[in-house]
C-alpha positions as CSV (number, residue, x, y, z in Angstrom):
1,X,-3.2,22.6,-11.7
2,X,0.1,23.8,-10.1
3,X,1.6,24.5,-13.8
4,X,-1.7,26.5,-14.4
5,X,-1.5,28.9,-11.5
6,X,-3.1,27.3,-8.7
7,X,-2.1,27.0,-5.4
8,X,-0.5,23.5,-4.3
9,X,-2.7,23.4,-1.2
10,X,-5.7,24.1,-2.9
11,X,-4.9,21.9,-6.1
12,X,-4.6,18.7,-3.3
13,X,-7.6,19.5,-1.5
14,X,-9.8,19.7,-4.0
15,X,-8.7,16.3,-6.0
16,X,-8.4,14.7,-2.3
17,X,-12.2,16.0,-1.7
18,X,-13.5,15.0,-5.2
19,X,-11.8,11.0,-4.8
20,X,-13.7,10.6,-1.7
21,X,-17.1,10.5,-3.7
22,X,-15.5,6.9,-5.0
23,X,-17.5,5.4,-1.9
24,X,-20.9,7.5,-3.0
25,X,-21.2,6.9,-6.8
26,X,-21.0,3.1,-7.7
27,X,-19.6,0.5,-7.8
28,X,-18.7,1.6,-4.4
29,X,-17.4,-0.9,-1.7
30,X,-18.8,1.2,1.0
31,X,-22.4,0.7,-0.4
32,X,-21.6,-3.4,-0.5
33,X,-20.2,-3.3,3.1
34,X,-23.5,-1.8,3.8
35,X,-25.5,-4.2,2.4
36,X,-24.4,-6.7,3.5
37,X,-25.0,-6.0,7.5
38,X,-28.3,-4.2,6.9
39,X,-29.5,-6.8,4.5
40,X,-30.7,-3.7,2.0
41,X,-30.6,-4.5,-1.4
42,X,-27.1,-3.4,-3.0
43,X,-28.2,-2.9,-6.6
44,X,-30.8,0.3,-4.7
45,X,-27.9,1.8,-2.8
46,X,-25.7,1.6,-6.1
47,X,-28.5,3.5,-7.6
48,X,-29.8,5.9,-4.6
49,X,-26.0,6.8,-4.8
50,X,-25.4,8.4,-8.2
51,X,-27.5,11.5,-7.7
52,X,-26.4,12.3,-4.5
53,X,-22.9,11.7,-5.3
54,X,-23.8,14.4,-8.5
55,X,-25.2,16.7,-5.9
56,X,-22.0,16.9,-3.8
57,X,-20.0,17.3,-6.8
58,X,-22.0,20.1,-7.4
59,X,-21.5,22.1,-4.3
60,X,-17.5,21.0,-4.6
61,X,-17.6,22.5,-8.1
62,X,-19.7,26.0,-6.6
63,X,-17.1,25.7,-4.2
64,X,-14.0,25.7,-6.4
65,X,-15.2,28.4,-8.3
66,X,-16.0,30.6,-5.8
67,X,-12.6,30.1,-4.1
68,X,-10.5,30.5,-7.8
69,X,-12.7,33.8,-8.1
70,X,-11.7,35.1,-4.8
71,X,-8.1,34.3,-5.6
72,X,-7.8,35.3,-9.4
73,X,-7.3,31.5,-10.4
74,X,-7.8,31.3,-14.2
75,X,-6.9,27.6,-15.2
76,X,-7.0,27.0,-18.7
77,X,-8.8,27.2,-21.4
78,X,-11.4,24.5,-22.1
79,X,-10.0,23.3,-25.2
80,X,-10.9,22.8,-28.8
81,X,-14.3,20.3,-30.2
82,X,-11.2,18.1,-31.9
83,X,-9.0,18.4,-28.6
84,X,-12.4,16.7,-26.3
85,X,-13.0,14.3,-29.1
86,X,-9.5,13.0,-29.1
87,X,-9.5,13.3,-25.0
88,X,-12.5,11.2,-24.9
89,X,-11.3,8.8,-27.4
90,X,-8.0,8.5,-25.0
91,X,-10.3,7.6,-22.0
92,X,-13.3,5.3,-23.9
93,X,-12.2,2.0,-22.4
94,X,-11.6,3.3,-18.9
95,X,-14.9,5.4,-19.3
96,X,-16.6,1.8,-20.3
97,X,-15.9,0.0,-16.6
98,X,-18.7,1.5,-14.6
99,X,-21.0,0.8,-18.2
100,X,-20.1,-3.0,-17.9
101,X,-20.2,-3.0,-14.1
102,X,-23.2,-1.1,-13.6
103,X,-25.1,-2.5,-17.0
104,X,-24.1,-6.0,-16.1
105,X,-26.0,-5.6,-12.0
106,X,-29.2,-4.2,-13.5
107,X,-29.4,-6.4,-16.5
108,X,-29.4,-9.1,-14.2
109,X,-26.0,-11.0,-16.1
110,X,-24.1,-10.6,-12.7
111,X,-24.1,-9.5,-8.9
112,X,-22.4,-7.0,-7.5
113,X,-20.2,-9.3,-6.3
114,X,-19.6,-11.4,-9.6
115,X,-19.1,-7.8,-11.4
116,X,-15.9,-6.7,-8.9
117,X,-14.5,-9.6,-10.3
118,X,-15.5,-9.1,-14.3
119,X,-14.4,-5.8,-13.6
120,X,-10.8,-6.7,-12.5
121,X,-10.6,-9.3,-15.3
122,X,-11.8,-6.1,-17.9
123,X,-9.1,-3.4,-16.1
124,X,-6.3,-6.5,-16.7
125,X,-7.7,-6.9,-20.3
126,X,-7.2,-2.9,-20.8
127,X,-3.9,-2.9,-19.1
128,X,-2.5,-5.5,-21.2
129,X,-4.5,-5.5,-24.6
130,X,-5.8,-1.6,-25.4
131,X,-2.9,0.3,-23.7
132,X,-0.5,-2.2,-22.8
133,X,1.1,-0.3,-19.8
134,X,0.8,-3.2,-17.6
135,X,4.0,-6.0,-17.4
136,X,3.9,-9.3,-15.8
137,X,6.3,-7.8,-12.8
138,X,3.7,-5.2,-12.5
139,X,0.6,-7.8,-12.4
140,X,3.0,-9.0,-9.5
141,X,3.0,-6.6,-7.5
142,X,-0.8,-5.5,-8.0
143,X,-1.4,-8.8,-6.4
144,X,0.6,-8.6,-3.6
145,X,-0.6,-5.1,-2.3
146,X,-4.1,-6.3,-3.3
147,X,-3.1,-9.5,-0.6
148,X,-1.8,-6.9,2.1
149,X,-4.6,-4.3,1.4
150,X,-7.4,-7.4,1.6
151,X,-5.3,-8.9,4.4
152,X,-6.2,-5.2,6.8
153,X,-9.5,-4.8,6.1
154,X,-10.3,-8.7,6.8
155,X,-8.4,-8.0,9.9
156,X,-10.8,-5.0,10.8
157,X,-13.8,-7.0,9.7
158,X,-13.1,-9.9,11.9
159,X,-12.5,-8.2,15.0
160,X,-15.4,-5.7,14.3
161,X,-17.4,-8.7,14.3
162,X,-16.0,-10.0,17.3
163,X,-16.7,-6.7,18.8
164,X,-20.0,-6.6,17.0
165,X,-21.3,-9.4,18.7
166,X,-19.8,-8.5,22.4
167,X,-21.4,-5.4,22.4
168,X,-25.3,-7.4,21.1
169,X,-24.7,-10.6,24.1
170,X,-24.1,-7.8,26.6
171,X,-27.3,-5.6,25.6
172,X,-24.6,-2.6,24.8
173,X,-26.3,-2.0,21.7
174,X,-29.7,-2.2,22.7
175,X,-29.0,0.2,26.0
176,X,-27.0,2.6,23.4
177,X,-29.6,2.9,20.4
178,X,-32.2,3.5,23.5
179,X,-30.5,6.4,24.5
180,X,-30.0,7.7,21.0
181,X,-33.9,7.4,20.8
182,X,-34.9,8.7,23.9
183,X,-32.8,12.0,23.3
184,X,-35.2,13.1,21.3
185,X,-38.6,12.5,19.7
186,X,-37.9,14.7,16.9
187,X,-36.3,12.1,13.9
188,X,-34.9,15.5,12.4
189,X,-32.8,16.2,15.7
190,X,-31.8,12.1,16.2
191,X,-30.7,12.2,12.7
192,X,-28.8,15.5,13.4
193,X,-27.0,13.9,16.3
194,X,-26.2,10.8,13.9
195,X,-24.4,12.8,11.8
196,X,-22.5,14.7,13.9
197,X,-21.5,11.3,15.7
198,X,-20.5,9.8,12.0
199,X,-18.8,13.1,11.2
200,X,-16.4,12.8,14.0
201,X,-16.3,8.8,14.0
202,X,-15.3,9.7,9.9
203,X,-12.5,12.0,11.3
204,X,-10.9,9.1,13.7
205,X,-11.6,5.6,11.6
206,X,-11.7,4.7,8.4
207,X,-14.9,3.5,6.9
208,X,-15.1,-0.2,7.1
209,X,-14.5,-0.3,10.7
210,X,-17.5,2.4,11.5
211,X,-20.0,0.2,9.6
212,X,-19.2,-3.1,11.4
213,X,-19.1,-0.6,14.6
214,X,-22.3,1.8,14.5
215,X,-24.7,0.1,12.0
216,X,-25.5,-2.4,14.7
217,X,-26.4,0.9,16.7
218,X,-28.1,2.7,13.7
219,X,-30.5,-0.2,12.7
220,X,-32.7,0.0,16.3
221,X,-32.4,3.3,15.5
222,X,-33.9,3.2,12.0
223,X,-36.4,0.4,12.7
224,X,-37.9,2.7,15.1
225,X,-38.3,6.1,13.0
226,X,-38.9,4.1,9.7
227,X,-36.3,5.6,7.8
228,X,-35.7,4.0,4.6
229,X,-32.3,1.5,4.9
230,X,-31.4,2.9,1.4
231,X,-31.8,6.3,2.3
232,X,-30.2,5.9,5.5
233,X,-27.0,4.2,3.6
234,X,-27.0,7.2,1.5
235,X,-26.2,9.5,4.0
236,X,-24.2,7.5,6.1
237,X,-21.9,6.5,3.3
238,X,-21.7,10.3,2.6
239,X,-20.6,11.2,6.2
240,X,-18.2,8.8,5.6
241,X,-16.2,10.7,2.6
242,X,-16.7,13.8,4.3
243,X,-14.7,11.8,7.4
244,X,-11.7,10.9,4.4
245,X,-10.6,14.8,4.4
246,X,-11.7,15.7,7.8
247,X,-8.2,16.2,10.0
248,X,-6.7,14.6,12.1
249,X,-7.1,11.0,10.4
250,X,-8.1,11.6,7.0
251,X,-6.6,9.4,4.6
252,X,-7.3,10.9,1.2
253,X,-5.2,13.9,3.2
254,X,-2.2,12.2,4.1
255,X,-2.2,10.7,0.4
256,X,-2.8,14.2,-1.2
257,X,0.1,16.2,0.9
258,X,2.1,13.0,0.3
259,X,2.0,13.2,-3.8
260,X,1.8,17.7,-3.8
261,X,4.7,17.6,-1.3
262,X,3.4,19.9,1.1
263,X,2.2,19.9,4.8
264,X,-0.5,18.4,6.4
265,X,-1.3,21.9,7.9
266,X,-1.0,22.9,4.7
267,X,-3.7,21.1,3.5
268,X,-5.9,21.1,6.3
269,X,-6.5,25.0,5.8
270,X,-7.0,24.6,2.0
271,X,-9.8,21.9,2.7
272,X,-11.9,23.7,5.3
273,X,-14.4,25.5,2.9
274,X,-14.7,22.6,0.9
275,X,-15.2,20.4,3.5
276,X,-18.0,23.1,4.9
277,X,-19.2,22.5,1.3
278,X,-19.5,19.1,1.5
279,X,-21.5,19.2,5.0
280,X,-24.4,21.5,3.3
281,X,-24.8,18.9,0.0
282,X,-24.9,16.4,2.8
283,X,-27.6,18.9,5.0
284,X,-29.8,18.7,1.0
285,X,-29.6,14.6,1.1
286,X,-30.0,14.3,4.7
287,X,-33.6,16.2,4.4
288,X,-34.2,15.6,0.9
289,X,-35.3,12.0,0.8
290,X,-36.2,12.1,-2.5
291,X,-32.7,12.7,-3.7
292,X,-31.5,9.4,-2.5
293,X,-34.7,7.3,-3.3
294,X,-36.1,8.5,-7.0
295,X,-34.1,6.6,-8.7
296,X,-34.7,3.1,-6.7
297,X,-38.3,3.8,-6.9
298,X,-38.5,4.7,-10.5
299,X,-36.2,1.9,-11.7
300,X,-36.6,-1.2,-8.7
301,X,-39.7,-0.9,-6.8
């Protein structure tokens, strides 16, 4: 993007705003966290998250374009019928993973947890067999930051359930989601107030630890409006990816300004309107139910 014209600051925001939909459309770890302490069904949230994820890519892309319009970006051209074919011919085996993932869940050949696995074992097959860019010394080292990447979050996980369970003996989280509800009747303005709460929690911690933290909160919460738990995962998990590129602890920043090799003021400024973006798709799935639950109703219920 650089090469083509575009700013660095704008070419790292918007890749570092796009890679946080990773936790929206499936497989998405977020949605199996999620499952897991609410108990809702993992193959629905994998589903209720592909149209919203869409949607958000949507406003990013409005977004993009409005900004390159303003600022006289051109890019390049789109490229010949021969030059896609032989593009998507390049990318057909990586293109295949969330096919086999995704085909494997709802065909009922594997669970979502059984298909992390089949798809590791497929990405080492591709790696090795198809484009054989992977060595032994790299398989090496793939496992030991997979061992120190698994090692933090089991950390977080543990003591978030220590925490977790603190907070329920001492009737924290029952005196806390009772003040959420009795701040309003309204389930528009409660939900409103979630958000900005996740928003800001998004901003400060990374995702893993605000499951294990608030959805203990949340599920009073939910129980007593009857919001759909699938809905409800939906929009958290996209508050969540907002919170990735929302200063002043957003990782997919830090990661972005690291590879451009610019500022984190830098990017900061470049990722406000799509950031502003991202808050109005989430506004459409927030009061748009339907968004979230079509698929999961059509295709599970």
């Amino acid at each position: 993007m650089a090469k083509a014209g575009y700013s660095k600051s704008f070419a790292a925001a918007i890749t570092s705003c796009a890679s946080g939909l990773a936790i929206v459309i499936p497989p998405s770890i977020g949605f199996i966290v999620y499952g897991v302490i609410t108990g809702a069904s993992i193959s629905e949230l994998f589903l209720a998250g592909i149209i919203p994820g869409i949607v958000v890519g949507l406003f990013l892309i409005v977004a993009a374009f409005l900004i390159s319009l303003a600022r006289g970006y051109r890019g390049e051209s789109f490229g010949t019928a021969r030059e896609v074919l032989h593009a998507f011919k390049d990318a057909f085996w990586a293109l295949i993973t969330p096919v086999i993932i995704l085909g494997g869940i709802y065909g009922g050949i594997f669970t979502p947890t059984e298909a992390a696995a089949v798809g590791v074992v497929y990405g080492l097959f591709v790696g090795f067999v198809v484009y054989r860019t992977l060595t032994l010394k790299d398989l090496y080292e793939l496992l030991v930051e997979s061992c120190v990447s698994s090692a933090v979050v089991m950390l977080v996980v543990s003591f978030a359930g220590i925490f977790g369970w603190a907070m329920t003996v001492l009737g924290v989280v029952e005196r806390i989601s009772q003040v959420v509800i009795s701040l309003s009747s309204n389930p528009y303005v409660v939900m409103a107030l979630i958000n900005v709460v996740l928003i800001i929690a998004g901003a400060l911690l990374d995702a893993i630890s605000i499951y294990y933290l608030l959805l203990p909160i949340f599920m009073p919460v939910m129980a007593h409006f009857g919001w759909d738990p699938v809905w409800f995962g939906v929009v958290m998990t996209v508050n969540l990816a907002i919170g990735q590129v929302t200063p002043p602890v957003a990782v997919n920043l830090y990661v972005g300004c690291n590879i451009a090799g610019i500022s984190m003021d830098e990017i900061s400024r470049a990722v406000i309107p799509l950031v502003l973006a991202s808050i109005a798709a989430l506004a459409v799935i927030c009061y748009v139910p339907a968004i979230s639950l079509w698929l999961p109703n059509i295709l599970m219920r």
